[in-house]
VOPAGU-2260 file (C-alpha; in pm, 1 decimal, decimal comma):
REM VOPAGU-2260
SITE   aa  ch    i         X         Y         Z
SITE  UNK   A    0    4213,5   -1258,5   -4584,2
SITE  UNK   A    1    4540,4   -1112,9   -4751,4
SITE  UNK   A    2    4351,6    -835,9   -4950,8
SITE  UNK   A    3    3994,4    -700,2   -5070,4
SITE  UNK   A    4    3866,8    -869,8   -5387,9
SITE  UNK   A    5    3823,7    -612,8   -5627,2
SITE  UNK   A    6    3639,9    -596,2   -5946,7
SITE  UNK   A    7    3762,1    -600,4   -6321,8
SITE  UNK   A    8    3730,9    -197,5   -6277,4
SITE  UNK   A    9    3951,8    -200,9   -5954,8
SITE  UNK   A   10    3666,6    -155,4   -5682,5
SITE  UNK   A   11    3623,2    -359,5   -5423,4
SITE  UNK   A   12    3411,0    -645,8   -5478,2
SITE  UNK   A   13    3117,5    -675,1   -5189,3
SITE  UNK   A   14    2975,0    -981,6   -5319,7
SITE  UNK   A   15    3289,3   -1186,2   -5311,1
SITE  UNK   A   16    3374,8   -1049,8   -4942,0
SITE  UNK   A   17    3266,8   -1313,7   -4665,9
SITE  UNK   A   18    2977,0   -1284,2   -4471,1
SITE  UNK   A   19    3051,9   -1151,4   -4120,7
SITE  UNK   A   20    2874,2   -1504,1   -3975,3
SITE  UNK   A   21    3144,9   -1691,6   -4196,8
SITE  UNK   A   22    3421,0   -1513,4   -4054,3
SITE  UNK   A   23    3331,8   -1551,8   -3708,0
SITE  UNK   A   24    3300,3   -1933,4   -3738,9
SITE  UNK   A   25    3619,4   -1924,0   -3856,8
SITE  UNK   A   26    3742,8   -1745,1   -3542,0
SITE  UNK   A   27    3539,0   -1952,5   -3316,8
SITE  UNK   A   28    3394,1   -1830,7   -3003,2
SITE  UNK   A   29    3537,7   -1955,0   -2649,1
SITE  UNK   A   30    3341,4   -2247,5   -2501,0
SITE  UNK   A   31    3323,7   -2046,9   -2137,3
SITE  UNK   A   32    3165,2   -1719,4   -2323,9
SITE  UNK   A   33    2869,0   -1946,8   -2499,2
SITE  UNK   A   34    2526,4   -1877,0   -2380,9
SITE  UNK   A   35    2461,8   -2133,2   -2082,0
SITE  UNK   A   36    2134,1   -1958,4   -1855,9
SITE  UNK   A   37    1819,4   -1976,6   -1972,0
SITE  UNK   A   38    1755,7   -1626,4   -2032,1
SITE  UNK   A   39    2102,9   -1581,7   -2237,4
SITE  UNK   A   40    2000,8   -1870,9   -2468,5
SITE  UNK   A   41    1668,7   -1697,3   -2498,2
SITE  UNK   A   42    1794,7   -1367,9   -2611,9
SITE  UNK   A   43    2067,5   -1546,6   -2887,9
SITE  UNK   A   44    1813,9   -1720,2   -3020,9
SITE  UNK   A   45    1577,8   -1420,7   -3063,2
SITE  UNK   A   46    1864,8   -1250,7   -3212,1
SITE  UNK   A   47    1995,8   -1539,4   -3449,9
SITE  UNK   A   48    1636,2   -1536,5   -3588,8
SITE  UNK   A   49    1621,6   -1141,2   -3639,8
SITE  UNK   A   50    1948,9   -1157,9   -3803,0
SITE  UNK   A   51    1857,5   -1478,5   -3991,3
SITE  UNK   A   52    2156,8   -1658,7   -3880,8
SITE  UNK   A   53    2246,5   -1991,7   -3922,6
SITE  UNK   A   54    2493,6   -2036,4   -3602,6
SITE  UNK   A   55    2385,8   -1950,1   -3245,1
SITE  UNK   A   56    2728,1   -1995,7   -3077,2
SITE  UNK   A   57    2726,0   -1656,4   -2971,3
SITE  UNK   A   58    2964,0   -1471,8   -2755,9
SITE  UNK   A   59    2752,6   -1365,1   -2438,1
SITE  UNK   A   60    2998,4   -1081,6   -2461,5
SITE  UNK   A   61    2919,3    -949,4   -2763,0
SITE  UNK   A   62    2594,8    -710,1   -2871,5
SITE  UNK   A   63    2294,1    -735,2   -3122,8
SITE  UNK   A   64    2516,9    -488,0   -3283,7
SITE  UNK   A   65    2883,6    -653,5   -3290,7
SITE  UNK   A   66    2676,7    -960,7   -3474,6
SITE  UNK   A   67    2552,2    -739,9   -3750,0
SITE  UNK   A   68    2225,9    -603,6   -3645,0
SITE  UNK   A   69    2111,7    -202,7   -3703,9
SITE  UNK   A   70    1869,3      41,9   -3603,8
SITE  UNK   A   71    1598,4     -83,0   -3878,1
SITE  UNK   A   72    1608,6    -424,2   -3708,2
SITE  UNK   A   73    1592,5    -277,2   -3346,5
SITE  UNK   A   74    1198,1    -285,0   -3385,3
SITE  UNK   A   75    1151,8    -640,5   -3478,5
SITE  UNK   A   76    1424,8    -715,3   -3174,6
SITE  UNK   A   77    1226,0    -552,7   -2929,6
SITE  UNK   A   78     902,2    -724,3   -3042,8
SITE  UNK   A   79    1066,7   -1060,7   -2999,7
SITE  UNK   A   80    1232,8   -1020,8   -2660,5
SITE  UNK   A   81     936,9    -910,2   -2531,8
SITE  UNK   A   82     753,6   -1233,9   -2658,3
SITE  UNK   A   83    1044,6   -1441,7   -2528,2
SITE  UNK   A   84    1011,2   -1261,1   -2181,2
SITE  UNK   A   85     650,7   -1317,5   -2121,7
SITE  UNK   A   86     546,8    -995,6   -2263,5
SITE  UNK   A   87     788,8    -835,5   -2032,7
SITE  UNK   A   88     860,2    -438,6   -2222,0
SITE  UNK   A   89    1184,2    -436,8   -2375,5
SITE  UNK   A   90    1282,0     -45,9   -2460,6
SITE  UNK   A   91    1536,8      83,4   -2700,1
SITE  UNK   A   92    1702,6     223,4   -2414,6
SITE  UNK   A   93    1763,5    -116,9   -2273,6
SITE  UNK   A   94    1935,9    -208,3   -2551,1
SITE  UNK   A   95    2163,8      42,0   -2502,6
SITE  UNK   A   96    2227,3      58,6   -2179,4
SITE  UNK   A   97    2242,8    -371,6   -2157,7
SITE  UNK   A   98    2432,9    -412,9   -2519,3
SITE  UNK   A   99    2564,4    -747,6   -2433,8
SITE  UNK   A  100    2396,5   -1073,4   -2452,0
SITE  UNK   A  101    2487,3   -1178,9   -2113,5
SITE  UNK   A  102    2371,9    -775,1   -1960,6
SITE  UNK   A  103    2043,9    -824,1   -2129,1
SITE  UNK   A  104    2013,9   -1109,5   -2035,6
SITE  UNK   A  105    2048,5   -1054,2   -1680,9
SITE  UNK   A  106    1829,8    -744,9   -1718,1
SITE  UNK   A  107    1567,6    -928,8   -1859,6
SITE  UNK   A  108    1541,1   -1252,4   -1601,4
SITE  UNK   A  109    1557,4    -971,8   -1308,8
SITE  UNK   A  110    1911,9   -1027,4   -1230,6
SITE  UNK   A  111    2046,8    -690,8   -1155,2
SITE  UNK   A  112    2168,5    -736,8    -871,5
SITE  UNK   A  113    2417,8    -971,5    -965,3
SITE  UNK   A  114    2756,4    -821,3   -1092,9
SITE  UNK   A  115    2734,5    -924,4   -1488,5
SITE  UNK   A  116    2492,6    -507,5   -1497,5
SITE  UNK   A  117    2690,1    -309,3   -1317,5
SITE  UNK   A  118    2879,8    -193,4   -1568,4
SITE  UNK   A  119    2535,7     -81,6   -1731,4
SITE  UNK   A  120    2387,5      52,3   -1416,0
SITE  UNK   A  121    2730,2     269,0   -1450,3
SITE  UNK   A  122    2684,0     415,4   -1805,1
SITE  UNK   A  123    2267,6     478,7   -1688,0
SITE  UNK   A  124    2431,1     688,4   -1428,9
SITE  UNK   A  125    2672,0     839,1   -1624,6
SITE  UNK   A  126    2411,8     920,5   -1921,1
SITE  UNK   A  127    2196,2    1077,0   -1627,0
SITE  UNK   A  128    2492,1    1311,2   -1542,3
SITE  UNK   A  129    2570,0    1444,9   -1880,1
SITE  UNK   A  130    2149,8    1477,2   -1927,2
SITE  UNK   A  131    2138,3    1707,2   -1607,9
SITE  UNK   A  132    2516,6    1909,8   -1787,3
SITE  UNK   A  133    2345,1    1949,6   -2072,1
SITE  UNK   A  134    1977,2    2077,8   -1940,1
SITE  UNK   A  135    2183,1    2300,7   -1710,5
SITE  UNK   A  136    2398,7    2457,1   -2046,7
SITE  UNK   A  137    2266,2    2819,1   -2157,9
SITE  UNK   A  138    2208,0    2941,6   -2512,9
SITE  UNK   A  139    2465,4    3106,3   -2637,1
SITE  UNK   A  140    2402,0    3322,9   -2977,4
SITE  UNK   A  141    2682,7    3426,8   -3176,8
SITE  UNK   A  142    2626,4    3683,5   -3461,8
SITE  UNK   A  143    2857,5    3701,1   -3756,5
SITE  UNK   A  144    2796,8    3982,6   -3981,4
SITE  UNK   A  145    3037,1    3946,0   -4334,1
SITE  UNK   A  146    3092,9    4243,8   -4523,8
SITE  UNK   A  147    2813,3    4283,1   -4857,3
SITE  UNK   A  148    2498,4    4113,0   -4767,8
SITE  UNK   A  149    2502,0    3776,9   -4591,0
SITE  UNK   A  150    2463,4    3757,7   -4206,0
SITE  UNK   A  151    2492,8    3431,5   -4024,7
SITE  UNK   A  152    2328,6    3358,0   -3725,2
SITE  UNK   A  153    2493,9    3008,8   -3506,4
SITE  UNK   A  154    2324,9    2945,7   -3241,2
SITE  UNK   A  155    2473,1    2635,2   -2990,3
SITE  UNK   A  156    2301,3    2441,2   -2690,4
């Protein structure tokens, strides 16, 4: 795409840009990143159907996120992955902290222990450490009196 369309008034022109599905057909996706387990195909096909999209060649790489979903739709997701998984729970958090299709995946057939999650058992740890930083922080108050009659109080955790 050499430039933004733009409208007769000069503003950019959202309903002439291309749908984010069009332009990653256009890319392609590599053959050896396509969802191949069972539990991968599961999870791009509960997310092509929350997202409404017509393609499932998904990159197991990529997150319900990087293919267009948001936080409204995160509801819906979880719903459906945990009807895929045999009424397994599927949290928010796991979403998070397993944000690619292959990590979730994993998760979600009971594969941790294979090497695909340990980058997420990594961030859980790391999320731990700055949880236990910040419940160890004090209060600090700060008073800041201005001359005439305002007086601002900033208080930070």
């Amino acid at each position: 795409m050499s430039g933004f369309p733009a409208t007769a008034i000069g503003k950019v022109d959202k309903k002439a840009l291309p749908s984010l599905e069009a332009i990653k057909e256009r890319q392609g996706v590599d053959q050896d990143n396509l969802p191949r387990t069972e539990a991968e195909i599961k999870v791009a096909k509960v997310i092509q159907k929350i997202l409404n999209l017509t393609s499932g060649n998904f990159d197991t790489g990529e997150s319900f996120f990087d293919l267009g979903g948001n936080s409204l739709l995160t509801i819906p997701l979880l719903k459906e992955l945990t009807n895929a998984f045999d009424g397994r729970k599927v949290t928010l958090d796991d979403i998070f902290v397993y944000p690619s299709i292959a990590e979730l995946a994993n998760y979600l057939s009971g594969g941790l222990k294979t090497g695909v999650c340990v980058r997420a058992r990594e961030r859980e740890k790391e999320r731990e450490r700055e949880r236990e930083r910040e419940r160890e922080r004090e209060d600090v108050f700060c008073v800041h009196v201005h001359v005439r009659v305002h007086v601002h109080v900033h208080v930070w955790y």
